[in-house]
VMD Tcl script that builds the backbone (N, CA, C; Angstrom):
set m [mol new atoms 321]
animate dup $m
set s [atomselect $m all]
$s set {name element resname resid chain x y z} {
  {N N UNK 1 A 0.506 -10.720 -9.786}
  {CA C UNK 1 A 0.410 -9.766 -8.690}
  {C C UNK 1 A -0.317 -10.362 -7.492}
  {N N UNK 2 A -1.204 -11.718 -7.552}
  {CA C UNK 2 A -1.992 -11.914 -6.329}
  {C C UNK 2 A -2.915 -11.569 -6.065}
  {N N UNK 3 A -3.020 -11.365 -4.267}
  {CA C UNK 3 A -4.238 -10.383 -4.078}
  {C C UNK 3 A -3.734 -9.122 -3.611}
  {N N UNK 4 A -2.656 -8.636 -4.272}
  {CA C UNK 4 A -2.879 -7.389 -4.406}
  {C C UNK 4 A -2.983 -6.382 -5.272}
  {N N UNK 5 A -3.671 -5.656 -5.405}
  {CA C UNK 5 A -4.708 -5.029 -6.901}
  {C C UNK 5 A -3.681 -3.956 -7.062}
  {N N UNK 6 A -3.918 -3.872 -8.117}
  {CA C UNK 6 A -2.889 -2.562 -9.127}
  {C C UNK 6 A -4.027 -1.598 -8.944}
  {N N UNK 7 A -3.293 -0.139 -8.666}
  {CA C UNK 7 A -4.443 0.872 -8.927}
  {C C UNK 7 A -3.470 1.338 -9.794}
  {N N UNK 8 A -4.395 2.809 -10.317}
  {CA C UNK 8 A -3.564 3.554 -11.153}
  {C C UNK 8 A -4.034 5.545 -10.322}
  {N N UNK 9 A -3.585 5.985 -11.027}
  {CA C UNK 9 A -4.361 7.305 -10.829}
  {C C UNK 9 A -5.680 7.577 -11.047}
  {N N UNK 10 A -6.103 6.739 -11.883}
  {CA C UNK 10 A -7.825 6.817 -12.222}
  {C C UNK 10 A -8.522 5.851 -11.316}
  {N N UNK 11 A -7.937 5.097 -11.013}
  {CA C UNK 11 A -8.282 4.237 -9.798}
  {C C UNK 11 A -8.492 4.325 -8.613}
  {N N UNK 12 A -7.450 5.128 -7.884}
  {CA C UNK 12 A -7.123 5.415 -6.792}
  {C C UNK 12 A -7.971 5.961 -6.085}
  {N N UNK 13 A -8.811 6.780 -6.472}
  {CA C UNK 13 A -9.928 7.546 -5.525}
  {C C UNK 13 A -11.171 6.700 -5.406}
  {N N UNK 14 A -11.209 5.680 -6.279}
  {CA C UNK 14 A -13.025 4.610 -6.123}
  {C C UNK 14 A -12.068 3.323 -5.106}
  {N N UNK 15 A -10.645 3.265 -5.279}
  {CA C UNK 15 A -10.774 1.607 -4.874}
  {C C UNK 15 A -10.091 2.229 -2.995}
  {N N UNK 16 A -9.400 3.342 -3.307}
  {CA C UNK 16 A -8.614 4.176 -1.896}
  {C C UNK 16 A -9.467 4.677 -1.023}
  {N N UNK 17 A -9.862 6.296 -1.809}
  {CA C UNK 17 A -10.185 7.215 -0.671}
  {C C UNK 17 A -11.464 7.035 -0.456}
  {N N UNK 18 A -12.092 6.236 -1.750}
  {CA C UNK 18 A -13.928 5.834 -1.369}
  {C C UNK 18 A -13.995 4.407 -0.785}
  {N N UNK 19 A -12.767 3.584 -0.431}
  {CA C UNK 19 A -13.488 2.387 0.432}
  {C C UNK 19 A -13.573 2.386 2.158}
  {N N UNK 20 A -14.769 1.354 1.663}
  {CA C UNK 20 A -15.581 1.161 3.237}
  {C C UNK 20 A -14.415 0.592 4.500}
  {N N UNK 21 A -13.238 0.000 3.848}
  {CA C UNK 21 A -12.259 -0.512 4.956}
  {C C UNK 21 A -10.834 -0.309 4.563}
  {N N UNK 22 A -10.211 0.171 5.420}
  {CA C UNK 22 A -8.688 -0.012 5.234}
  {C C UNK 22 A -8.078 -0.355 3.945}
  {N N UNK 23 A -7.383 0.503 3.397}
  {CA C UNK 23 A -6.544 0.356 2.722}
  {C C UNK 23 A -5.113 0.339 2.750}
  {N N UNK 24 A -4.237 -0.519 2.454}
  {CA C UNK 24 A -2.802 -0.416 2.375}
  {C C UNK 24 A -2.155 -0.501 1.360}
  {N N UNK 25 A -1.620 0.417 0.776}
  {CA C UNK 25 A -1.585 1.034 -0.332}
  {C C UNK 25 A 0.438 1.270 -0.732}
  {N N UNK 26 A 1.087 -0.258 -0.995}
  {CA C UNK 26 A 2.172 0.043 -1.567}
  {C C UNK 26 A 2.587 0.462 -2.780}
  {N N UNK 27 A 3.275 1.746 -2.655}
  {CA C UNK 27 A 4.019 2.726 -3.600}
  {C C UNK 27 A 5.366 1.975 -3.969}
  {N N UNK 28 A 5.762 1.738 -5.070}
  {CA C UNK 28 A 6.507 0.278 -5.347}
  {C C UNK 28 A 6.959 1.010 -7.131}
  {N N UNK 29 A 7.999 0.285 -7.491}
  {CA C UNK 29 A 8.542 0.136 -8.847}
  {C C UNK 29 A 9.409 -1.063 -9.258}
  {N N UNK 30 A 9.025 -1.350 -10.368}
  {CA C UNK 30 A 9.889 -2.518 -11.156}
  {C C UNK 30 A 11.269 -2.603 -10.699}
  {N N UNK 31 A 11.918 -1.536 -10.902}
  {CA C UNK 31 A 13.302 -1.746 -10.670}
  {C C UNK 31 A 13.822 -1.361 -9.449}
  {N N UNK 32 A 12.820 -1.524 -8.575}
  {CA C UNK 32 A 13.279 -1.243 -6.792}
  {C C UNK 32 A 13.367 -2.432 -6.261}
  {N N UNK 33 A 14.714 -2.826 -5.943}
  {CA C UNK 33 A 14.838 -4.252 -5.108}
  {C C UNK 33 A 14.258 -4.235 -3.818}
  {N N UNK 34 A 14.392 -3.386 -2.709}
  {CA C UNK 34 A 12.871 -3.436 -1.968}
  {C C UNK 34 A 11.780 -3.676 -2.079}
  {N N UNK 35 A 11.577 -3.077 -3.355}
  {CA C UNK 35 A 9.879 -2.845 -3.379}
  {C C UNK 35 A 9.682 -4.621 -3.772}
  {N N UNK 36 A 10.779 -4.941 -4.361}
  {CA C UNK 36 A 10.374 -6.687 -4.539}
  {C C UNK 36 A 10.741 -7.478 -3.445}
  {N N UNK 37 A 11.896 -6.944 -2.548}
  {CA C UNK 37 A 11.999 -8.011 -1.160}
  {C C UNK 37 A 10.551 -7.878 -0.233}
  {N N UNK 38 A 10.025 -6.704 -0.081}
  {CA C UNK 38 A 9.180 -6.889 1.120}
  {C C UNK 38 A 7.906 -7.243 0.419}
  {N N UNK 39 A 7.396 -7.806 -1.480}
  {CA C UNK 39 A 6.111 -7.722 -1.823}
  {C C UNK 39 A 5.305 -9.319 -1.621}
  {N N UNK 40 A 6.793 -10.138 -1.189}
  {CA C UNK 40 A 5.875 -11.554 -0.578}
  {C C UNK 40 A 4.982 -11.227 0.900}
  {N N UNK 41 A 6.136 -10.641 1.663}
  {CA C UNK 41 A 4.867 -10.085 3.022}
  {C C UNK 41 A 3.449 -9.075 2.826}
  {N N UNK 42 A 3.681 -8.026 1.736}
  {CA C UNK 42 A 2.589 -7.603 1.394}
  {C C UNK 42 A 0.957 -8.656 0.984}
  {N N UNK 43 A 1.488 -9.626 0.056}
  {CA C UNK 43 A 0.664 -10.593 -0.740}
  {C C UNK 43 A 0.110 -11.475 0.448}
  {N N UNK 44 A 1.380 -11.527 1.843}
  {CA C UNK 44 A 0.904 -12.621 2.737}
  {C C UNK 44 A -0.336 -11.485 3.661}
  {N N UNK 45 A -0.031 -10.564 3.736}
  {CA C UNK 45 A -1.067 -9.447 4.748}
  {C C UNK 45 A -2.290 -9.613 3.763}
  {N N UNK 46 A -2.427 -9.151 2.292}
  {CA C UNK 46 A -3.518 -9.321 1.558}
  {C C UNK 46 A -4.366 -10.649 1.591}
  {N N UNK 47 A -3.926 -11.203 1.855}
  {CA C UNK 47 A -4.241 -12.986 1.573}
  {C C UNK 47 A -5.305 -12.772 3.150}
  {N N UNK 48 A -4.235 -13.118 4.164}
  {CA C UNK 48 A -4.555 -13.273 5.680}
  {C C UNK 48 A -5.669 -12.073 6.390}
  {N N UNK 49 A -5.648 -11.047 5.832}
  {CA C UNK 49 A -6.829 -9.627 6.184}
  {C C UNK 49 A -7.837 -9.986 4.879}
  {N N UNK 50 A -7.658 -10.413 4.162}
  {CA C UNK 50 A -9.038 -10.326 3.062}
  {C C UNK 50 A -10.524 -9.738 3.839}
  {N N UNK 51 A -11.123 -9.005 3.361}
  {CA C UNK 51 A -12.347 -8.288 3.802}
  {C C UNK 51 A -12.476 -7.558 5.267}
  {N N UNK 52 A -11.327 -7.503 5.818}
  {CA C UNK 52 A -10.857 -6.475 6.434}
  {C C UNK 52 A -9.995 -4.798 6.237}
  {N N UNK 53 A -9.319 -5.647 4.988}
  {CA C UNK 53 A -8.090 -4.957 4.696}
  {C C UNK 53 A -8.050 -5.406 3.136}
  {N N UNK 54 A -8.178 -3.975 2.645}
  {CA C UNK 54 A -8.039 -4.138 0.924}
  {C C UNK 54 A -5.847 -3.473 0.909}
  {N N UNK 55 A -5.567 -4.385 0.027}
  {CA C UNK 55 A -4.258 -4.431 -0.273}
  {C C UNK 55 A -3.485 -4.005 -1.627}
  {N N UNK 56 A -3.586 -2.970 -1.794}
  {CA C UNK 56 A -3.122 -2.060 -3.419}
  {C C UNK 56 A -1.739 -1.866 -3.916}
  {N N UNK 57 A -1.474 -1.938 -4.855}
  {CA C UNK 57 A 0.099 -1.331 -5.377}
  {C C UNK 57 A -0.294 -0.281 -6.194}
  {N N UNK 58 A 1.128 0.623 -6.002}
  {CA C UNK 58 A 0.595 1.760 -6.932}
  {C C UNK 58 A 1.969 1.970 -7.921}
  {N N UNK 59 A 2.334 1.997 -8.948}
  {CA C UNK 59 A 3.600 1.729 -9.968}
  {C C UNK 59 A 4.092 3.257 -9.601}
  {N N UNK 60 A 5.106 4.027 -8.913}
  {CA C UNK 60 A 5.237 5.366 -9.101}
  {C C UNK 60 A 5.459 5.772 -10.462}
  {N N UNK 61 A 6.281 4.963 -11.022}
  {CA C UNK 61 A 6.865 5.419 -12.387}
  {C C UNK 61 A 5.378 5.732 -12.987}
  {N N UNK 62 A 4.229 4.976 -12.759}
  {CA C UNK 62 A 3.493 5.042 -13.725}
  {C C UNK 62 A 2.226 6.141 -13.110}
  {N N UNK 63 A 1.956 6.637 -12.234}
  {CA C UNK 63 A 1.587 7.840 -11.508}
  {C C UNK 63 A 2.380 8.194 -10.191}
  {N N UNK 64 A 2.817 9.325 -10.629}
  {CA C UNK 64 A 3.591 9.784 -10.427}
  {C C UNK 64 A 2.674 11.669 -8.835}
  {N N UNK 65 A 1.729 11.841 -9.628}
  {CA C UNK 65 A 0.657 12.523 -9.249}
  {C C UNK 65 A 0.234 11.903 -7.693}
  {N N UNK 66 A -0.004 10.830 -7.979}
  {CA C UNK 66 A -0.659 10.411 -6.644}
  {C C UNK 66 A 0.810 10.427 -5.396}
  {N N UNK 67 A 1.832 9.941 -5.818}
  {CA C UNK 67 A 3.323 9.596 -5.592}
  {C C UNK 67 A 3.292 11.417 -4.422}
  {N N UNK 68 A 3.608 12.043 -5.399}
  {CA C UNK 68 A 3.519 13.703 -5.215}
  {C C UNK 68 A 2.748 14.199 -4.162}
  {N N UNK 69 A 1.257 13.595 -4.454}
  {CA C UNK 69 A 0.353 14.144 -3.469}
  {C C UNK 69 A 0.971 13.388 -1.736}
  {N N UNK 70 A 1.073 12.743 -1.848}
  {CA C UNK 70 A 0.824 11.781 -0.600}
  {C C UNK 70 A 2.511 12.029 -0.091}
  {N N UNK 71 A 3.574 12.722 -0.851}
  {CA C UNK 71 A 4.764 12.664 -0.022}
  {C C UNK 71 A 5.577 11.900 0.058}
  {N N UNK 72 A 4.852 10.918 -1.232}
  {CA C UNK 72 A 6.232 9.619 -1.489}
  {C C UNK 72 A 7.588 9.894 -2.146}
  {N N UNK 73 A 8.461 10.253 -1.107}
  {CA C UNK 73 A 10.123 10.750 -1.620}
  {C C UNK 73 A 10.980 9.381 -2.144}
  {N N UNK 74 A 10.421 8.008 -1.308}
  {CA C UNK 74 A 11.386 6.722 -1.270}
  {C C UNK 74 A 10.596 6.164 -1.525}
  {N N UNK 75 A 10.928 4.796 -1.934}
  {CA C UNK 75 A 9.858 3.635 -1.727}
  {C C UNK 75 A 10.929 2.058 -1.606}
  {N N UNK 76 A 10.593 1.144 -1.157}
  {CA C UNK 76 A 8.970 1.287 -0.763}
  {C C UNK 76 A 8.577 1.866 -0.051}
  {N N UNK 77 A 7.426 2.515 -0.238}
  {CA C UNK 77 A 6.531 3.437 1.027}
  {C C UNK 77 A 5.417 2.301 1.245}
  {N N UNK 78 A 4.630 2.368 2.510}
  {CA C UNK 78 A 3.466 1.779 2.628}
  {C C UNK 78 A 2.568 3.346 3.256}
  {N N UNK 79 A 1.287 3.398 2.556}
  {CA C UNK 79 A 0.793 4.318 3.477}
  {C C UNK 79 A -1.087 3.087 3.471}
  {N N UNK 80 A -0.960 3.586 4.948}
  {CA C UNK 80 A -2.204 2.568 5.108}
  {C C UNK 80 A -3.089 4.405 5.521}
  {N N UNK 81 A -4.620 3.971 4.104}
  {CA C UNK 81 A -5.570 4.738 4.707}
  {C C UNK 81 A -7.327 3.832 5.151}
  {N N UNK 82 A -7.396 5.080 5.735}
  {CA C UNK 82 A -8.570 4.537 6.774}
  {C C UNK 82 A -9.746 5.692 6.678}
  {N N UNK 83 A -10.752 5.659 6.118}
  {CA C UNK 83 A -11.768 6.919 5.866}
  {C C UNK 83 A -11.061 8.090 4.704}
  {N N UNK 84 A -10.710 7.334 4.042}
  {CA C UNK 84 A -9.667 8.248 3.217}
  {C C UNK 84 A -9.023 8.984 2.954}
  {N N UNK 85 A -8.210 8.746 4.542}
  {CA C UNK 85 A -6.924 9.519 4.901}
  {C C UNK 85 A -5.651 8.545 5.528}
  {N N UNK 86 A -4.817 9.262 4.680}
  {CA C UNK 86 A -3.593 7.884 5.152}
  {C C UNK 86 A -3.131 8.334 6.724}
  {N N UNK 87 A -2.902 7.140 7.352}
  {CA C UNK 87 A -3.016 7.087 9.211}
  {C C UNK 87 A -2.201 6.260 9.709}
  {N N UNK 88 A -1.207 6.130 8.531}
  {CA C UNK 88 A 0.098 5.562 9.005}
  {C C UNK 88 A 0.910 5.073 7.861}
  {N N UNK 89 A 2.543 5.092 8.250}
  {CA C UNK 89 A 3.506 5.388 7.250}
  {C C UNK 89 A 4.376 4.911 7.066}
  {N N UNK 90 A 4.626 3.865 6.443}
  {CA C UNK 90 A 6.375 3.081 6.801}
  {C C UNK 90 A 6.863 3.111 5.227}
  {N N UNK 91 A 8.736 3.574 5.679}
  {CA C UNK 91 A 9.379 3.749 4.517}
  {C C UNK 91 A 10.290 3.196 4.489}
  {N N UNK 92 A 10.417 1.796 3.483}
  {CA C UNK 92 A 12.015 1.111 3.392}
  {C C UNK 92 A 10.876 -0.609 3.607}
  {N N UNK 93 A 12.195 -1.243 3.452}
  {CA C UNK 93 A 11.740 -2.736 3.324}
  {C C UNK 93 A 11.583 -3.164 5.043}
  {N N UNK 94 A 10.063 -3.535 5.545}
  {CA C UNK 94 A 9.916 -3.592 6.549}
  {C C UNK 94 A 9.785 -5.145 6.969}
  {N N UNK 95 A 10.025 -5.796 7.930}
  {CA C UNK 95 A 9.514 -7.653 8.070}
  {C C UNK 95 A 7.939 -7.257 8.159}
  {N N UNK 96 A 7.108 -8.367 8.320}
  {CA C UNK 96 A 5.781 -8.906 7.933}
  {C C UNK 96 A 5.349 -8.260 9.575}
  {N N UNK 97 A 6.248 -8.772 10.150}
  {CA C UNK 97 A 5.132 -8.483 11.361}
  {C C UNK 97 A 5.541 -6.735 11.685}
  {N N UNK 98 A 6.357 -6.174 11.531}
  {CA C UNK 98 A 6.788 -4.822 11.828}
  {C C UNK 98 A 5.280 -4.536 10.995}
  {N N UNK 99 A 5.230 -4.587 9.817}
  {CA C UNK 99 A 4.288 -4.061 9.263}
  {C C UNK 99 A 2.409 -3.909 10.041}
  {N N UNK 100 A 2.424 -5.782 10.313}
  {CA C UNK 100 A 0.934 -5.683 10.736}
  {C C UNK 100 A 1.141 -4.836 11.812}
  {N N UNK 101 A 2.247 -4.688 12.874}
  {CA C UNK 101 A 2.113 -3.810 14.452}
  {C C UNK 101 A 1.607 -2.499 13.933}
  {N N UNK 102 A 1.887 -1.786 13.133}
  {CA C UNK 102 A 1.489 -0.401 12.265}
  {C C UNK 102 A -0.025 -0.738 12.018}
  {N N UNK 103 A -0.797 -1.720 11.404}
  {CA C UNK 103 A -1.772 -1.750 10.703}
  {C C UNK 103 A -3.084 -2.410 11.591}
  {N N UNK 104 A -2.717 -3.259 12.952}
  {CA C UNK 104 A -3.613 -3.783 12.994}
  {C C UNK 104 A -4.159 -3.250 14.020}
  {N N UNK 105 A -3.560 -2.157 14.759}
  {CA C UNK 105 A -4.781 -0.863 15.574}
  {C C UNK 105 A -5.616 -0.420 14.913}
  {N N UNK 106 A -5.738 -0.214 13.490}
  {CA C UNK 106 A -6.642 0.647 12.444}
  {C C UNK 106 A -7.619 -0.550 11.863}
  {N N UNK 107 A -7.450 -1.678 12.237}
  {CA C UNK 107 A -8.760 -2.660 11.675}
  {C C UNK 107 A -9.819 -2.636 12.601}
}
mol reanalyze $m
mol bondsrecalc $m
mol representation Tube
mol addrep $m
């Protein structure tokens, strides 16, 4: 996986809605060919923001709850939160830099 950390549902609220910086938080599944085309640009944003920007996956199949709460109909979803509220939203396989233009007003 890299540097980007697996949460789960028990996870999600200490490593998400309680951290001190940015989170970007891809909603992703095994058998979503998106969710695997766009997860080298994810790994490259995690890598390149380190201690700016914490970089998460979340398995829907495997919480499904958090999926629900937050409004994830498709994925890949990216929802980037900031004070532990998500503050921006991209849905579908996005390029690397489409992504940082979304993310790097909120660092």
């Amino acid at each position: 996986m890299g540097n980007a950390v697996a949460v789960t549902g028990e996870s999600f609220e200490t490593e998400v809605i309680q951290s001190t910086i940015p989170v970007l938080v891809d909603f992703w599944a095994a058998w979503c060919g998106p969710c695997r085309a766009v997860a080298p640009a994810i790994e490259e944003i995690a890598t390149e923001y380190r201690g700016r920007l914490k970089v998460v996956k979340l398995d829907v199949d495997e919480d499904q709850e958090i999926s629900i709460r937050y409004g994830v109909q498709s994925i890949p979803t990216l929802l980037l939160f900031k004070g532990g509220q998500p503050v921006e939203r991209l849905v579908g396989n996005y390029p690397k830099p489409a992504i940082l233009s979304k993310i790097q007003a909120h660092l």
